[in-house]
Each structure stands twice: as C-alpha cells, then as structure tokens.
C-alpha positions, 0 to 999 in steps of 0.5 A: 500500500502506498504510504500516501494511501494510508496515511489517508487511511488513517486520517479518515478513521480517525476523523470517523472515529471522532464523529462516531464518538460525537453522534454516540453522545447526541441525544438521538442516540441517547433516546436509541440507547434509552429504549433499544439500549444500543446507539443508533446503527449510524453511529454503531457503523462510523466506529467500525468503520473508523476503527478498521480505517485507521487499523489499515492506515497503521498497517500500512504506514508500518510496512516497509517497501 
C-alpha cells in the first residue's frame, strides 16, 4: 500500500472515529440507547468503520517497501 494511501487511511478513521464518538453522545442516540439500549446503527457503523480505517492506515504506514 502506498504510504500516501494510508496515511489517508488513517486520517479518515480517525476523523470517523471522532464523529462516531460525537453522534454516540447526541441525544438521538441517547433516546436509541434509552429504549433499544444500543446507539443508533449510524453511529454503531462510523466506529467500525473508523476503527478498521485507521487499523489499515497503521498497517500500512508500518510496512516497509
């Protein structure tokens, strides 16, 4: 992977991870939580995808050529 690509990657899960962090502590989410006792699914898939973003930017930064 080429190291722009995943630094990109990177970027993008963290910025994913910080917006699924905010979107967990909106209030839709706290009404979600109050009567599913989930987040909403928006906010269950930014984290995901956020974590698996930023674990493949790690990955990729720390290959070497």
């Amino acid at each position: 992977m080429n190291k722009t690509v995943a630094a990109a990657f990177l970027a993008g899960g963290i910025v994913l991870l910080y917006f699924g962090y905010q979107s967990a502590q909106s209030t839709s989410s706290a009404f979600s939580r109050i009567f599913t006792g989930s987040p909403t699914n928006k906010t269950i898939w930014m984290i995901i995808a956020g974590i698996i973003a930023t674990v493949a930017g790690l990955i990729g930064l720390s290959r070497g050529k």
